[in-house]
N, C-alpha and C positions, 0 to 999 in steps of 0.2 A: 181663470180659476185654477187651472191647470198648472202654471206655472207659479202661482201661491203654493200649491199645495209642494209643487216641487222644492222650493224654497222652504220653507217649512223642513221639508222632511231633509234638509244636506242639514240646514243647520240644526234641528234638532241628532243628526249625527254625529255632527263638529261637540255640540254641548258633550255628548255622551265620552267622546277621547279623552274631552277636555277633565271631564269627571273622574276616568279612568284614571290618567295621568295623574292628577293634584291627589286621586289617594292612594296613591303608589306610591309618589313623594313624601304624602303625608303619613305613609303607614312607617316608608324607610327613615323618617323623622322620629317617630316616634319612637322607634325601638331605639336610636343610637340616643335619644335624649333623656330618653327615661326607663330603658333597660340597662345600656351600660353593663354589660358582663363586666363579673370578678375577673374573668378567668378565660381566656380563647385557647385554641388549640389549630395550629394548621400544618399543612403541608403532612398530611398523616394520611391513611387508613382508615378513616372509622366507621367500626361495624355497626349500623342503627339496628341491627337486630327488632327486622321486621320481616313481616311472611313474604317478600320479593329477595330477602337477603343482600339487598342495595347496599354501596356504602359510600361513603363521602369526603370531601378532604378537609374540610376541617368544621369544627363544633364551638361554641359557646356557652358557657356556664355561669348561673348567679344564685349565689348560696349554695345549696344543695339542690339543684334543680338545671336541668337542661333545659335550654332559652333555645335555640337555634341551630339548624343542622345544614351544610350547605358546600359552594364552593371555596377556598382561599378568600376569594375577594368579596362575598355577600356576606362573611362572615369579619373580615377585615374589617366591612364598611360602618357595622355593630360597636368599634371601639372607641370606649370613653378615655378620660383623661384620665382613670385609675386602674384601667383595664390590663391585666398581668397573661402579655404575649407568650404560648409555649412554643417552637418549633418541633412539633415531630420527628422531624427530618429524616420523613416516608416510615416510622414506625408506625407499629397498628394500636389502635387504643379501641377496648371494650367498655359499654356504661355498663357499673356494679360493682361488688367488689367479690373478690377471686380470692376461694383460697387454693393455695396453687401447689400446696403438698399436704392433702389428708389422705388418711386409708379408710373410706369408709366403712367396708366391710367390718375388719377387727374394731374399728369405732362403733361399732353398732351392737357387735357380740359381745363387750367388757363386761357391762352388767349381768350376760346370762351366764356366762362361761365363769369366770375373773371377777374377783373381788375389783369394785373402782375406786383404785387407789389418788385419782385425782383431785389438786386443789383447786379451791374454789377461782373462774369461775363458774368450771367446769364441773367440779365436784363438791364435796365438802369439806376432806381433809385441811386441820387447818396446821396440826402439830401429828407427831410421831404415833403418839397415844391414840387420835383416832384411827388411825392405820390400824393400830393392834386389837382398836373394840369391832372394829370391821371381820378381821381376819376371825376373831374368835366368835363371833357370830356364825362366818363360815362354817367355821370347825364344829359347832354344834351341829350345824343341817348337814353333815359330810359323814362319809363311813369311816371308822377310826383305820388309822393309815394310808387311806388315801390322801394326794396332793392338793395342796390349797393354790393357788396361784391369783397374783394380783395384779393389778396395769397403773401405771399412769402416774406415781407417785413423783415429785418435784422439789428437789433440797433447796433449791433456792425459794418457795414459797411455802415452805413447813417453817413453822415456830422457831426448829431448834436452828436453820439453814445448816444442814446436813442431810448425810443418808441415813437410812435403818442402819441400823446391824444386825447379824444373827441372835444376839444378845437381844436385841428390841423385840425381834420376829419370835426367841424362846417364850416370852411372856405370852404369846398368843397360843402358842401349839409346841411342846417337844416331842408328841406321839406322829404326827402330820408333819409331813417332808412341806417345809413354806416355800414359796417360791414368790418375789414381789419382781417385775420391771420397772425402770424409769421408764418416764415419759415419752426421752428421746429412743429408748426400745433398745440401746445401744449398752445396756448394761444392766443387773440386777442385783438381787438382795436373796440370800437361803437362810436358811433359819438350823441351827445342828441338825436337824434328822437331815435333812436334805442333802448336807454337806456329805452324810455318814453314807447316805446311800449312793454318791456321788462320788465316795472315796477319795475328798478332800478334805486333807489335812497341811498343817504345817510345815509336813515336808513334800506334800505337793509342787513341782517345777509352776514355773510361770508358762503361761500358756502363748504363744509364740504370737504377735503383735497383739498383747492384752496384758493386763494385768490380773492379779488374785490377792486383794488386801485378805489378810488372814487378822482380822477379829472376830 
C-alpha cells in the first residue's frame, strides 16, 4: 500500500512539471503568436516607473499600449514577422510623453497677471482683432495709465500671419502704455504710450544684438 501510495505521489509530481512546463511554453506561444508587438525596444534603460524604481532593458509595444517589460532576450523572443526593432543603444526611455521645456509658473499667472494673448489651441486668439478686443476689455477694468501687458500671441497662427504693431495696439488703448510678448518670450509688441514712456523713437539706436522695427 505503501509503495502505491509512493508512486502515486512521484508521478502525480512529474504531472505537476509536466503542467508547469506546457504552460510556460504555451503562455510563451501565445504571446509571440498573437501579441506580435508593433514596436520593441532593446538594449536601453527603461524606467518602468514603479514604487521599487526597477528598470529594465528592453520593452515591447502594440498600438498605444505597453505589452511587456523584460530582459533583451524575453522580449526578443515576443517578435513577429512585422515587429519594427529599435536599438537603444544603452539610452534611457521613459513611458508618457514629456514636455521637456515649459515654464510653469508664468504659465499658470498669464491669465491673472497678462492679458492671454494665445492661439487656439491654447487660447482663442484666432486673428489680430481678437488681441485688441481682449486688450480693451483690460483697459476697461485697469486704472487710466496704468500698463496693460499681454503673453503668448503667435504670427504664424493669427489670420493676418504677422505681428501687431503699435498701430494695431493704438486701437485698444493710446492713454495705457500696451505691452504684448510673443509666445517664444523672445520678443514684443508696444503700443505709442509705451514707446513715449520708453523714449523710443525713430531715432532711437538699435539695441546691441536685437533689433527695433520702427512702425
Amino acid at each position: 500500500m505503501k509503495m502505491k501510495s509512493k508512486r502515486f505521489l512521484t508521478f502525480f509530481c512529474v504531472c505537476l512539471v509536466v503542467l508547469a512546463l506546457t504552460g510556460s511554453v504555451t503562455s510563451r506561444l501565445y504571446l509571440k503568436n498573437e501579441i506580435n508587438p508593433d514596436t520593441i525596444f532593446i538594449n536601453g534603460t527603461i524606467i518602468q516607473m514603479n514604487p521599487s524604481n526597477s528598470t529594465a532593458e528592453a520593452l515591447a509595444v502594440k498600438g498605444d499600449k505597453i505589452v511587456a517589460v523584460g530582459t533583451n532576450q524575453s522580449i526578443q523572443d515576443l517578435i513577429g514577422d512585422n515587429t519594427r526593432i529599435v536599438d537603444l543603444d544603452g539610452k534611457t526611455l521613459l513611458p508618457g510623453f514629456y514636455d521637456t521645456h515649459s515654464h510653469f509658473p508664468s504659465s499658470g499667472t498669464v491669465a491673472l497677471f497678462r492679458v492671454d494673448c494665445n492661439s487656439p489651441p491654447m487660447g482663442t486668439m484666432n486673428e489680430i482683432g481678437d488681441i485688441i478686443v481682449a486688450l480693451k476689455k483690460r483697459v476697461q477694468e485697469t486704472a487710466e495709465g496704468e500698463w496693460i501687458r499681454g503673453r503668448g500671441y503667435d504670427d504664424t497662427l493669427l489670420k493676418e500671419k504677422r505681428h501687431p504693431t503699435r498701430h494695431d495696439l493704438d486701437k485698444a488703448s493710446t492713454e495705457h502704455p500696451i505691452w504684448i510678448v510673443h509666445t517664444s518670450g523672445h520678443l514684443g509688441v508696444a503700443n505709442s504710450r509705451a514707446l513715449e514712456l520708453g523714449s523710443v523713437n525713430k531715432d532711437t539706436p538699435q539695441p546691441e544684438g536685437g533689433s527695433n522695427p520702427k512702425r
